[in-house]
C-alpha positions as CSV (number, residue, x, y, z in Angstrom):
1,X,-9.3,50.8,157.6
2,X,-10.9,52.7,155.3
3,X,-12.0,53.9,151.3
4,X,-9.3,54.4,148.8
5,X,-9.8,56.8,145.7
6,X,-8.1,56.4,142.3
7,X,-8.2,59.6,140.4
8,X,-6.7,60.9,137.4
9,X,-4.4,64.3,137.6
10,X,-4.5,65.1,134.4
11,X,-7.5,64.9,131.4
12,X,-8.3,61.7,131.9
13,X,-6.7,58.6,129.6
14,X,-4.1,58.8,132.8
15,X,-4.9,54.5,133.1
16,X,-7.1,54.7,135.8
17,X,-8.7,51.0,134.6
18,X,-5.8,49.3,134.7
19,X,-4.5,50.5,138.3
20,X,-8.5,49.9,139.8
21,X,-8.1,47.0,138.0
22,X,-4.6,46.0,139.6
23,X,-6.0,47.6,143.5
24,X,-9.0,45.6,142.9
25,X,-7.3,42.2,143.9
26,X,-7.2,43.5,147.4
27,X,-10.8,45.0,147.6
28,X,-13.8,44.0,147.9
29,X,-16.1,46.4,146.8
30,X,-15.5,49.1,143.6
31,X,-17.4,52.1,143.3
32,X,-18.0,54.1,140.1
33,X,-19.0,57.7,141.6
34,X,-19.5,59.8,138.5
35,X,-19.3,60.6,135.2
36,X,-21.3,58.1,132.4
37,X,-20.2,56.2,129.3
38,X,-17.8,59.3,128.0
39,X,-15.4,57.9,129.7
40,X,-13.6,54.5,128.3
41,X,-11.2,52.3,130.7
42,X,-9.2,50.0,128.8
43,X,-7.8,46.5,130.7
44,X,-5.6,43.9,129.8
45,X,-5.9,41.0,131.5
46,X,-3.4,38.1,129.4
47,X,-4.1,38.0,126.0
48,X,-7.5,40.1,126.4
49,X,-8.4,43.2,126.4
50,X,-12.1,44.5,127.8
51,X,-13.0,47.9,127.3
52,X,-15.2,49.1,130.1
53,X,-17.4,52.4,129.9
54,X,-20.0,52.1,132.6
55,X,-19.6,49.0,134.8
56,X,-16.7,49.1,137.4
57,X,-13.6,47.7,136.5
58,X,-13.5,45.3,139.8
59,X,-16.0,43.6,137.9
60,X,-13.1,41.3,136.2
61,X,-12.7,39.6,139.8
62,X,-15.0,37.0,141.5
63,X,-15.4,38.5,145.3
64,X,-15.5,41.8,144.0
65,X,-19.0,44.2,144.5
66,X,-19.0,46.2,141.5
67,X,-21.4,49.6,142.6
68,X,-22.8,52.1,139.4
69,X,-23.5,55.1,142.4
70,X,-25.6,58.0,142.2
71,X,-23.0,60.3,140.7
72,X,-23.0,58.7,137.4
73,X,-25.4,59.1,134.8
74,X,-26.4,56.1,132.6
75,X,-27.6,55.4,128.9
76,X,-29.6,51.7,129.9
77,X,-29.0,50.5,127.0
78,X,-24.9,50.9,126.5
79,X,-25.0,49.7,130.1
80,X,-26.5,46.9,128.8
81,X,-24.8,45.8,125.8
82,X,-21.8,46.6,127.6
83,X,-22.9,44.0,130.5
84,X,-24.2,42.0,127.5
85,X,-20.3,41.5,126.5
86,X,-19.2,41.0,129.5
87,X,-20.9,37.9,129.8
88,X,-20.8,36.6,126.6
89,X,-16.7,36.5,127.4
90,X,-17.4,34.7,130.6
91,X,-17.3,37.6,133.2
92,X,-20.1,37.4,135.7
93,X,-22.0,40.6,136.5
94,X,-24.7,39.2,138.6
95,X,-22.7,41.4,141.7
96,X,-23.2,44.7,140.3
97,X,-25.7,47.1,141.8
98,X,-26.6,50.2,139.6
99,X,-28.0,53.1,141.7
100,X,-31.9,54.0,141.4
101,X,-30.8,57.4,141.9
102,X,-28.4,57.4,139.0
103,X,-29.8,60.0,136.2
104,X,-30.9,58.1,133.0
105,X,-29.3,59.4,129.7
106,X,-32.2,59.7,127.3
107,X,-32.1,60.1,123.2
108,X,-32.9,63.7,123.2
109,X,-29.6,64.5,125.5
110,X,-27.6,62.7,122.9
111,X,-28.9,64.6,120.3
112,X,-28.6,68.0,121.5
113,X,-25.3,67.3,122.4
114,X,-24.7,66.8,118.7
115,X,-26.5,69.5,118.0
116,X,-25.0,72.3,120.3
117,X,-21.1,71.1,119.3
118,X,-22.3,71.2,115.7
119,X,-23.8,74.8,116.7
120,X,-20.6,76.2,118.2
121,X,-18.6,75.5,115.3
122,X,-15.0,76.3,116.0
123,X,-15.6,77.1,119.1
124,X,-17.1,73.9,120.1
125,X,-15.9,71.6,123.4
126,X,-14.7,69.1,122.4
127,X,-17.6,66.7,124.0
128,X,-17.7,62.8,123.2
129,X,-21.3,63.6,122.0
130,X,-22.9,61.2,124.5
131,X,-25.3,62.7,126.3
132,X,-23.3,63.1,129.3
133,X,-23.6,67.4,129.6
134,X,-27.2,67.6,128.7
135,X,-28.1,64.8,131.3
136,X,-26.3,66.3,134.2
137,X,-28.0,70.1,133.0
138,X,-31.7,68.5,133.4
139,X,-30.2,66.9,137.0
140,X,-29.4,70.8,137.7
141,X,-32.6,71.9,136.9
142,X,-34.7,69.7,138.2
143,X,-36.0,67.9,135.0
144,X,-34.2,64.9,134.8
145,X,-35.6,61.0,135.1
146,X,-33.8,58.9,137.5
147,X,-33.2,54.8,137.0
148,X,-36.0,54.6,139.9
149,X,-38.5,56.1,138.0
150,X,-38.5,53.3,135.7
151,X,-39.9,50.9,138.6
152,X,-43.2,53.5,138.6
153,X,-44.3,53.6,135.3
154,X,-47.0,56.3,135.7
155,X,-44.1,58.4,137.0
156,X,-41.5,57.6,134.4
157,X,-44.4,58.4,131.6
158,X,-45.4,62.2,133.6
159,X,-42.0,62.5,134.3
160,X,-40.6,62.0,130.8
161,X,-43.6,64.3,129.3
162,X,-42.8,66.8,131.3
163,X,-39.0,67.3,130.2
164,X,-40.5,66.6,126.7
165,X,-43.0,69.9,126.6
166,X,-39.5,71.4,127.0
167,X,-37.0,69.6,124.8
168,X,-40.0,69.3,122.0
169,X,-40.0,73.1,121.4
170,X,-36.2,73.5,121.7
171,X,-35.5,71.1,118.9
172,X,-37.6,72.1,116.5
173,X,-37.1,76.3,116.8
174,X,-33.7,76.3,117.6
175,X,-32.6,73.4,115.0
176,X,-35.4,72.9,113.1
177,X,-36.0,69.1,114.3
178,X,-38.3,66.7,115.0
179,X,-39.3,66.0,118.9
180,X,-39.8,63.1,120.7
181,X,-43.3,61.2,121.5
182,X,-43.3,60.7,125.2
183,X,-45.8,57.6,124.7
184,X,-43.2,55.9,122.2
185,X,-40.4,56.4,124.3
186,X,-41.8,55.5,127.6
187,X,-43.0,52.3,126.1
188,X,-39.5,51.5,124.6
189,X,-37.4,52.2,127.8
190,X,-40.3,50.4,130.0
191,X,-40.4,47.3,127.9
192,X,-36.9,47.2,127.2
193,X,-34.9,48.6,129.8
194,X,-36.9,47.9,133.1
195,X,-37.3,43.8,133.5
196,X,-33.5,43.9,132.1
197,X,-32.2,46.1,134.6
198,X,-34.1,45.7,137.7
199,X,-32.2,42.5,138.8
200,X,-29.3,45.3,139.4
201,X,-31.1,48.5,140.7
202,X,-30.4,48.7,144.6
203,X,-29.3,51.0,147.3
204,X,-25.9,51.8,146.8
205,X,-25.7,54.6,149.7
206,X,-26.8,51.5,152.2
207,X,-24.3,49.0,150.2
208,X,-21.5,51.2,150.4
209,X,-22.0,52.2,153.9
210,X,-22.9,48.4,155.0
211,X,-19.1,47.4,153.6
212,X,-17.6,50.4,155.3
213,X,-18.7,49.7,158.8
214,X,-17.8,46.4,158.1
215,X,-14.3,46.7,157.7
216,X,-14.4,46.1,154.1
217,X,-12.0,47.3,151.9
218,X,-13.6,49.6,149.5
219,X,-12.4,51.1,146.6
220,X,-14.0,54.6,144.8
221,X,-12.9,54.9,140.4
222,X,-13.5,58.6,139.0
223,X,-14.2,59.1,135.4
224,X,-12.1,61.9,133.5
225,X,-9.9,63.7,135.8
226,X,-9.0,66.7,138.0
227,X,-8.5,69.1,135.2
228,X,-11.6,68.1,133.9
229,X,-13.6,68.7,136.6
230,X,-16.6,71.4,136.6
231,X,-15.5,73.4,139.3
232,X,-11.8,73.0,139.2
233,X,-10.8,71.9,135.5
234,X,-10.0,74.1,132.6
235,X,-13.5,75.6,132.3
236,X,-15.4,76.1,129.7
237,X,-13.3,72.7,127.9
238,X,-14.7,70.6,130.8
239,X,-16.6,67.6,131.5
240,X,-20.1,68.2,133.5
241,X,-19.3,66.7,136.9
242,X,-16.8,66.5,139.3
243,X,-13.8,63.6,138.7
244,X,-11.6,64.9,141.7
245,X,-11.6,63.1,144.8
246,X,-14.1,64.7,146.7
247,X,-16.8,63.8,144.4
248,X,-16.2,60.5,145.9
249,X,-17.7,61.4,148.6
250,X,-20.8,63.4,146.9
251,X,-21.3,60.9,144.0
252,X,-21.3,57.3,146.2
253,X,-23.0,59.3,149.5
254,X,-20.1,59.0,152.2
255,X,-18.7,61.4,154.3
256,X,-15.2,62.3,153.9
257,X,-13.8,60.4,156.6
258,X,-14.0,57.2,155.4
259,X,-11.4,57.9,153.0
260,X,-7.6,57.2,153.7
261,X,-6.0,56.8,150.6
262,X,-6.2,59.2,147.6
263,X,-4.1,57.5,144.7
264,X,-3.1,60.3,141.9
265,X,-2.8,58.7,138.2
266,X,-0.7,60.6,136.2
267,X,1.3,59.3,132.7
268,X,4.8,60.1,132.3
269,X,3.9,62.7,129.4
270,X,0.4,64.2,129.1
271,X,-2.4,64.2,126.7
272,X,-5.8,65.8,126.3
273,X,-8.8,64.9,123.7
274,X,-10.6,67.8,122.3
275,X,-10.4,71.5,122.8
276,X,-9.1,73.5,125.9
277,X,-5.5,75.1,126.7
278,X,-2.3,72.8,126.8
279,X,0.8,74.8,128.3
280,X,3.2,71.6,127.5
281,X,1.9,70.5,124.4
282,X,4.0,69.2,121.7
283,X,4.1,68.6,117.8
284,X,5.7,67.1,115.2
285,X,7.8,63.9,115.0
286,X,7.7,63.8,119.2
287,X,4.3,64.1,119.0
288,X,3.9,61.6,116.5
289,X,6.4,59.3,118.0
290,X,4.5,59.4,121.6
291,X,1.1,59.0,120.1
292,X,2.1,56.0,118.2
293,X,3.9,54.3,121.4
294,X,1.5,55.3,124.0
295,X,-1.5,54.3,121.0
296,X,-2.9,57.7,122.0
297,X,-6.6,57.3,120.8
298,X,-9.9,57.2,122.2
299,X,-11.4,54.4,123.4
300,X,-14.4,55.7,123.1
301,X,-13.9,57.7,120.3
302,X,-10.9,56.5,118.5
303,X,-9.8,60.5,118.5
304,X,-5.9,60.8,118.1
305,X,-5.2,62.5,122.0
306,X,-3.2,65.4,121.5
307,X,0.0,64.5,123.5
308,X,2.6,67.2,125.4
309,X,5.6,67.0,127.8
310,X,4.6,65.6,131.7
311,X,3.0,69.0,133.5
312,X,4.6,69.2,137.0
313,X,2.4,72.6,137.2
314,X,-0.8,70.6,136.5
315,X,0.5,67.6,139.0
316,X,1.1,70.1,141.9
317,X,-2.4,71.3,141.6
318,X,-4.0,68.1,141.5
319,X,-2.0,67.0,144.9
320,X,-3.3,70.3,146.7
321,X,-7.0,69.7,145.2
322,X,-7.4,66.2,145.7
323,X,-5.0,65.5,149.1
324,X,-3.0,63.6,147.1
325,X,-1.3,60.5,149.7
326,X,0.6,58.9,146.7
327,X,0.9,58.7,142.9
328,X,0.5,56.0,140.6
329,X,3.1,56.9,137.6
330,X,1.6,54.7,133.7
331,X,3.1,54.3,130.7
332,X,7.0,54.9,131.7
333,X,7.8,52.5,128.8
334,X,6.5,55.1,126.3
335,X,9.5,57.4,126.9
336,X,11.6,54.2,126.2
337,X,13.3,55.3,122.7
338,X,14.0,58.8,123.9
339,X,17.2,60.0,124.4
340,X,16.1,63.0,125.9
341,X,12.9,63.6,128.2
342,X,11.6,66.3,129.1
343,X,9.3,67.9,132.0
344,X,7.4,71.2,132.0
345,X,8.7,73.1,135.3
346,X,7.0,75.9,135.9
347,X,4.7,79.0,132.8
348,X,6.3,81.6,131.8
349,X,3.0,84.4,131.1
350,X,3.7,87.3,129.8
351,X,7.7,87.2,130.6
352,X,6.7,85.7,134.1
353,X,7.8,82.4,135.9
354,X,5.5,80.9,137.2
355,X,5.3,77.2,139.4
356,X,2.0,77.4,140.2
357,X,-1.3,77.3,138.5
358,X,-2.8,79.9,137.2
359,X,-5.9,81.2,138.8
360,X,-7.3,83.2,135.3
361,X,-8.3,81.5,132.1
362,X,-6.5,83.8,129.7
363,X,-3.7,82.9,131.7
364,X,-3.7,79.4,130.9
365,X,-4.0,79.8,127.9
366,X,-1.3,82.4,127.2
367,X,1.1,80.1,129.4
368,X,4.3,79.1,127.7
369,X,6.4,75.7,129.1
370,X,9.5,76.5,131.5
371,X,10.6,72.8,130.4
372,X,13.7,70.8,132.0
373,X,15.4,68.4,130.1
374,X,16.5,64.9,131.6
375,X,18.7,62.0,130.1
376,X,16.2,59.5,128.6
377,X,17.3,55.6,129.1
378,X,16.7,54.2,125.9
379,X,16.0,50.4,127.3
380,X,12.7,48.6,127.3
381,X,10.8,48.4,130.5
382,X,8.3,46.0,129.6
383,X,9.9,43.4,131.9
384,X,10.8,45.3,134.6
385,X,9.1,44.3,138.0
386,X,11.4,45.7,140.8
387,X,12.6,49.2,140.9
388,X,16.4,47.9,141.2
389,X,15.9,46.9,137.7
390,X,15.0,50.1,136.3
391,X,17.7,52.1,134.3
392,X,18.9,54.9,136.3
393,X,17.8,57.6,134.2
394,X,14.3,55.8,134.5
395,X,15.0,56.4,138.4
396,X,16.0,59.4,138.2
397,X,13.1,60.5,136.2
398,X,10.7,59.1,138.8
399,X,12.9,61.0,142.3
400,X,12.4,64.2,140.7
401,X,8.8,63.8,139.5
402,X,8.2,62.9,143.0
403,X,10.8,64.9,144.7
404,X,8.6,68.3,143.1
405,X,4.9,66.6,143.3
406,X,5.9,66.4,146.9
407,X,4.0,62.6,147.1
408,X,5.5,59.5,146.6
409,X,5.1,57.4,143.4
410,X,4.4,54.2,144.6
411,X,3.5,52.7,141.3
412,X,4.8,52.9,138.2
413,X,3.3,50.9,134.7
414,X,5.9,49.9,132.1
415,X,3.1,48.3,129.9
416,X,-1.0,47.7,129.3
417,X,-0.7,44.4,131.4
418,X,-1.5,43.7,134.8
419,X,1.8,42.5,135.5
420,X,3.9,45.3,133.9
421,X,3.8,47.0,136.8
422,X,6.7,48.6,139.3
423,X,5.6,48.6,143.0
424,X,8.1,51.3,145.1
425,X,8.1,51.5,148.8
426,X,5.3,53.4,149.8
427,X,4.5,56.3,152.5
């Protein structure tokens, strides 16, 4: 036995909610290892739909541990409305446990992140304006205030002056704004935040590791996705952690043994939100016709996604850089009304085929698609549970995404609800 990871291959919206939602019926405990609430999993369970930012998305089940880990960073009070609505729909969240070593998202990170995108102009990120970069720059340096530090008030007041005498002076010379009182502030997020949130504060390292040694079945849920990552996404249009599957490992404090099963999420076509290179990117009426089928818009945001062909270039990468030991195929039933699909191959750069990523930026974003066209199957696939009842074009679509992914697709969604789902044999 051991931990499974669920990450996304792509820039994120892959449906990584709805497959930790589907795994979650067999765990026991699910892990949120890092990221904050940028990142918007969307779940239908019958005839409801929850939309999940922060807490876990095992939450929806009973005997189900759902753990907020040191890797993420948290706004208390979104984490709170969001558990708020949880309950008032019936769903108990008396079993989550939020890290004391999670970083706390404070006002002054949300507004600078406003501030800086509003800065760059039109060269700006793309960021959901949360808070999420500036928090995870003060964890860098040194400067940030962790959920513990609300438990020691003294602390949490020093603490919070001290990252003040430095945000203070950067708001009001670089953009001519008002600062923060440290007294006002403290006292808000100490009468506010602390009595609501301590019933949930705990060790999650010893949780985690108490389940694992147990035998328990344990399940780790990345925000974003691989080409989002800091290290290994397409820098500088990037989130400010790391979504691939070893920040499993540094975000919930386990060693990478524990894990056995890395699950890839990727959508039959691709889409990004915001700025950044897109090799297989598509416009027009295909565009418009797989944005309004796939409802391509933030969850968070409500931003239209921008939506392209699938990448195999992209999904090769994300098997090497996360060990890939399957994949996890969504929204097949998107590509229902096409008569033709098609798949990005390989770049060509600069009069150059290429299959593999690129190592340099400019590359990337010079890269033109190498694209291969399939027969589409124009049939629905809503109510398709058994891969014997898939069209064969739709089974043919799926042997030679895996057949060059090199991993097998062992799932595949035909629709939002839990039970539109495909299970193939697996490895």
């Amino acid at each position: 036995m051991g931990a499974t990871v669920v990450v996304g291959t792509q820039w994120g919206d892959e449906g990584k909610g709805k497959l930790t939602d589907l795994l979650a019926a067999e765990m026991e405990m699910v892990v949120r290892y890092q990221g904050g609430h940028n990142a918007g999993h969307t779940i239908v369970v019958g005839e409801e739909s929850f939309a999940l930012q922060l807490v876990p998305s095992g939450v929806l089940y009973d005997h189900i541990t759902p753990v907020i880990a040191n890797g993420v960073v948290v706004d208390p009070f979104v984490l709170l409305d969001e558990l708020a609505m949880l309950e008032a729909r019936g769903i108990d969240t008396s079993r989550l446990q939020v890290s004391g070593n999670a970083h706390l998202i404070l006002p002054y990170h949300q507004q600078l992140d406003v501030l800086s995108e509003r800065r760059l102009g039109s060269a700006k990120l793309g960021t959901t304006k949360r808070g999420i970069g500036p928090a995870y720059a003060d964890k860098a340096t040194r400067i940030g205030l962790r959920l513990q530090d609300l438990f020691d008030p003294g602390i949490f007041r020093e603490k919070l002056e001290a990252a003040l005498r430095e945000k203070n002076p950067l708001l009001a010379k670089v953009y001519n704004k008002l600062g923060y009182d440290a007294g006002v502030l403290a006292d808000k997020y100490l009468t506010e935040c602390r009595p609501a949130l301590e019933p949930y504060v705990a060790d999650t390292v010893a949780s985690v590791h108490e389940a694992l040694e147990a035998g328990r079945e344990v399940l780790f849920e990345g925000a974003q996705a691989t080409f989002l990552d800091l290290d290994h996404g397409t820098y500088p249009f990037v989130t400010s952690s790391n979504p691939v599957a070893g920040g499993a490992c540094v975000g919930a404090g386990v060693g990478p043994r524990h894990i056995a099963r890395v699950i890839g999420i990727t959508k039959a076509y691709t889409t990004r939100v915001g700025s950044g290179p897109f090799p297989a990117e598509v416009a027009g009426p295909v565009a418009d016709r797989l944005v309004m089928a796939g409802a391509e818009f933030g969850t968070n945001t409500g931003r239209r996604r921008r939506v392209g062909w699938l990448d195999l270039v992209m999904l090769r990468h994300a098997v090497r850089l996360n060990s890939l030991s399957e994949l996890a195929i969504t929204k097949l039933d998107v590509l229902d009304s096409l008569e033709a699909v098609k798949v990005c191959v390989a770049y060509e750069i600069d009069g150059r085929r290429s299959a593999a990523m690129p190592y340099h930026q400019s590359d990337v974003h010079r890269a033109r698609p190498v694209l291969e066209e399939l027969a589409g199957w124009c049939a629905p696939l809503g109510d398709v549970t058994r891969p014997s009842d898939l069209p064969a074009e739709a089974a043919d679509y799926l042997r030679f995404v895996e057949c060059e992914a090199g991993v097998p697709i062992t799932l595949v969604g035909v629709g939002p609800r839990r039970r539109q789902l495909v299970r193939r044999p697996g490895p």
